[in-house]
C-alpha positions as CSV (number, residue, x, y, z in Angstrom):
1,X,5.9,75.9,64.9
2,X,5.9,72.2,66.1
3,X,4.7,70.7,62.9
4,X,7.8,72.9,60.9
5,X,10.3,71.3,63.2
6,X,8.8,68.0,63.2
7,X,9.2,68.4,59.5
8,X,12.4,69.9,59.6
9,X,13.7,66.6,61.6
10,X,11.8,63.9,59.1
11,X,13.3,65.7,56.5
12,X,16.8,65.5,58.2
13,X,16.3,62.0,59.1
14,X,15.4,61.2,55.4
15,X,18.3,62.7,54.1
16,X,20.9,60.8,56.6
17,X,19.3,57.2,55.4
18,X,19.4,58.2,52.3
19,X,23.3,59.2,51.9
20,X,24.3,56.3,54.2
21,X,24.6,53.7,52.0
22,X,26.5,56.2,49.9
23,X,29.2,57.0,52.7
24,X,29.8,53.3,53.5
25,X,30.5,52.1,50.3
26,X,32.4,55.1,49.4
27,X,34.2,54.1,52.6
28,X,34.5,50.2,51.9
29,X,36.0,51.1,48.3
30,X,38.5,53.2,50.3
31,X,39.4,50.9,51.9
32,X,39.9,48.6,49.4
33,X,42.5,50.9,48.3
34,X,44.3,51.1,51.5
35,X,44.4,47.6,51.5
36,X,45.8,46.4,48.2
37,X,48.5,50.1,49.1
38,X,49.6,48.5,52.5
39,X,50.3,44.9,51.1
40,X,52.6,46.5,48.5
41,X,54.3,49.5,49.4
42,X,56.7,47.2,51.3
43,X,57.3,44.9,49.0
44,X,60.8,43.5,48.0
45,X,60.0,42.8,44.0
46,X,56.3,42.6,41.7
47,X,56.5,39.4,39.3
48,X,54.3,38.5,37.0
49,X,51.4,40.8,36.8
50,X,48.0,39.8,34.7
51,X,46.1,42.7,33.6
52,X,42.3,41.6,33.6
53,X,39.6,43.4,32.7
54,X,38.6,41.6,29.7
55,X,35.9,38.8,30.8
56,X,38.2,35.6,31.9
57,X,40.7,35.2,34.2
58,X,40.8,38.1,36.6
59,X,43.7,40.7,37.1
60,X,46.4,39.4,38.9
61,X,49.8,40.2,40.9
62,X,52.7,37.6,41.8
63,X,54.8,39.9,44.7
64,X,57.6,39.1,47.3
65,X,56.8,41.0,50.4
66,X,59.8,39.9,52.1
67,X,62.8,37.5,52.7
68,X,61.4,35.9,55.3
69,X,64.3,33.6,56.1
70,X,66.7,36.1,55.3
71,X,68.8,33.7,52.7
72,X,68.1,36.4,49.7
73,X,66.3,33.8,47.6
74,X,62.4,33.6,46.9
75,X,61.0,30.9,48.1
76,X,57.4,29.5,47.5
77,X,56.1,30.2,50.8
78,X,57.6,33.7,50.6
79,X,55.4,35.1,47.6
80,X,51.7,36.6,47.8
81,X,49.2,36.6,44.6
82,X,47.0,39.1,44.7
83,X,44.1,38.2,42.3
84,X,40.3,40.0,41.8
85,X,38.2,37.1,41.4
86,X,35.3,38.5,38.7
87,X,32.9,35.5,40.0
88,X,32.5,36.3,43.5
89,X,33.5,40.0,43.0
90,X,36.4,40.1,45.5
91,X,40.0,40.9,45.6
92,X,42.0,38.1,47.1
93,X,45.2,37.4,48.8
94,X,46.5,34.3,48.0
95,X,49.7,33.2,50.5
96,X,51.5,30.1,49.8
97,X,51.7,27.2,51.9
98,X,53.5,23.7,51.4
99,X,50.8,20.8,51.0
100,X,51.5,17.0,50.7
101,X,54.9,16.9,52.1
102,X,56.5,19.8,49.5
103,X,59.9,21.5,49.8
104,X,59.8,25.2,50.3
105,X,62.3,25.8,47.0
106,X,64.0,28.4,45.9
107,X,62.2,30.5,42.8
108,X,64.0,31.9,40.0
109,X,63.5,35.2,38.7
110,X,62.4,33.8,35.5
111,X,59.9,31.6,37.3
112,X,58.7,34.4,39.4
113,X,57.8,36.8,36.0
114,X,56.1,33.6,34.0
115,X,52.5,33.7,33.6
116,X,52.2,30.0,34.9
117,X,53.6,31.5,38.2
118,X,49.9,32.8,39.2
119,X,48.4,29.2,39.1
120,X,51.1,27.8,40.7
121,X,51.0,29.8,43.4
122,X,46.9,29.1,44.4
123,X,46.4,26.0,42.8
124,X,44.9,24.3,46.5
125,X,45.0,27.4,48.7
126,X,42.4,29.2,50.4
127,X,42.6,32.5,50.1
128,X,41.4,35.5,52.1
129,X,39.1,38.0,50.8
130,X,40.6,41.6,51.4
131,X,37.7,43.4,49.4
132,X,34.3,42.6,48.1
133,X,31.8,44.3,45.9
134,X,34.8,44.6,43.4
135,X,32.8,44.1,40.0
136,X,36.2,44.9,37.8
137,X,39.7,45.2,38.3
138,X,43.0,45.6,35.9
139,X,46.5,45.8,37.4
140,X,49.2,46.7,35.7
141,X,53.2,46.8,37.0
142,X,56.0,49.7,36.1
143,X,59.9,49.3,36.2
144,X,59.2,45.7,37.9
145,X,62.8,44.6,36.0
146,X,64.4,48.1,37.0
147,X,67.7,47.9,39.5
148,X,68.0,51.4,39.5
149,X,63.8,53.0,39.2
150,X,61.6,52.3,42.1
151,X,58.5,50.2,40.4
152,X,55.1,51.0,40.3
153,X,51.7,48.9,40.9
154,X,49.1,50.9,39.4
155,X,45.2,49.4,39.6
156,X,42.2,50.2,38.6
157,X,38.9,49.0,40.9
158,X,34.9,49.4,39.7
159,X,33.4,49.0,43.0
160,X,29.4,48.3,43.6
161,X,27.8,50.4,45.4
162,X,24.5,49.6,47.4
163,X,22.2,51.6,45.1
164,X,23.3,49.4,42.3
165,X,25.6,51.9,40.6
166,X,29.4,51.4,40.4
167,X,32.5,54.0,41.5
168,X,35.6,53.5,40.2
169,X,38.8,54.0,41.9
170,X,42.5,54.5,40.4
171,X,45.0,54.2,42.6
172,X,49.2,53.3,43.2
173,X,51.6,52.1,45.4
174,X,55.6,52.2,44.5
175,X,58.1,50.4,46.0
176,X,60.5,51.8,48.1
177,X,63.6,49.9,46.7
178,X,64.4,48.9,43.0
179,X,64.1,45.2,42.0
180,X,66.2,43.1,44.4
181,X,68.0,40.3,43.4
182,X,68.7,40.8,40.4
């Protein structure tokens, strides 16, 4: 009787170690999710978005989150890149800060949508790693233009897991507001 449940507890013991690693990088690409939802779900307008997922530069967002200063112009210091970095394997949040003395000017919408926008914006910031193990990503943006359809920031995530295999995770977040300003 005392070798069966000795057994029985090995066995159970094997079993949690072994579907451990599973849970927590089931979790961590959950949260991955729930990171790249919370950052924008809020947010005022998507610019420029970068697809990725074809071997060079990684996928990419420009976004607004908010008019900080309340003036109803974007400023530099008031847009966020989001960008999955295929090197490391992170997704990063790049946010804006003046260097050498620059003015914190106004962006224009055309600006904000050009494809140049996404260097501009980290060329000699540090950003902060909000997921890791992220071996692929492609974004892609809805109705970003639309006054009158709430847009859409779709993305796609292949995340590592520990046992060397890979999940993948498809996920959205809408805006709650059409494009503003216009």
């Amino acid at each position: 009787m005392m070798s069966a449940l000795a057994a029985f507890t090995m066995a159970v013991g094997s079993y949690w170690r072994s579907t451990s690693g599973t849970q927590c990088a089931t979790l961590a690409a959950n949260q991955a999710v729930v990171r790249i939802q919370q950052r924008l779900a809020d947010t005022r307008r998507l610019g420029y978005c970068r697809a990725g997922g074809g071997g060079g530069a990684g996928a990419a967002i420009v976004y607004w989150p908010s008019d900080t200063n309340g003036d109803g112009q974007m400023q530099f210091t008031e847009l966020r890149v989001l960008m999955h970095n295929p090197t490391s394997k992170t997704i990063e949040l790049y946010v804006p800060a003046l260097l050498g003395g620059a003015s914190d000017s106004a962006w224009s919408v055309t600006a904000f949508r050009d494809p140049t926008a996404v260097d501009l914006l980290t060329a000699g910031q540090t950003p902060t790693t909000i997921a890791a193990r992220v071996t692929a990503a492609t974004f892609a943006a809805d109705q970003a233009t639309s006054t009158t359809l709430f847009p859409t920031f779709q993305f796609w995530l292949e995340v590592e897991q520990s046992d060397g295999t890979t999940s993948n995770e498809y996920a959205a977040a809408t805006l709650r507001s059409p494009a503003s300003p216009s």
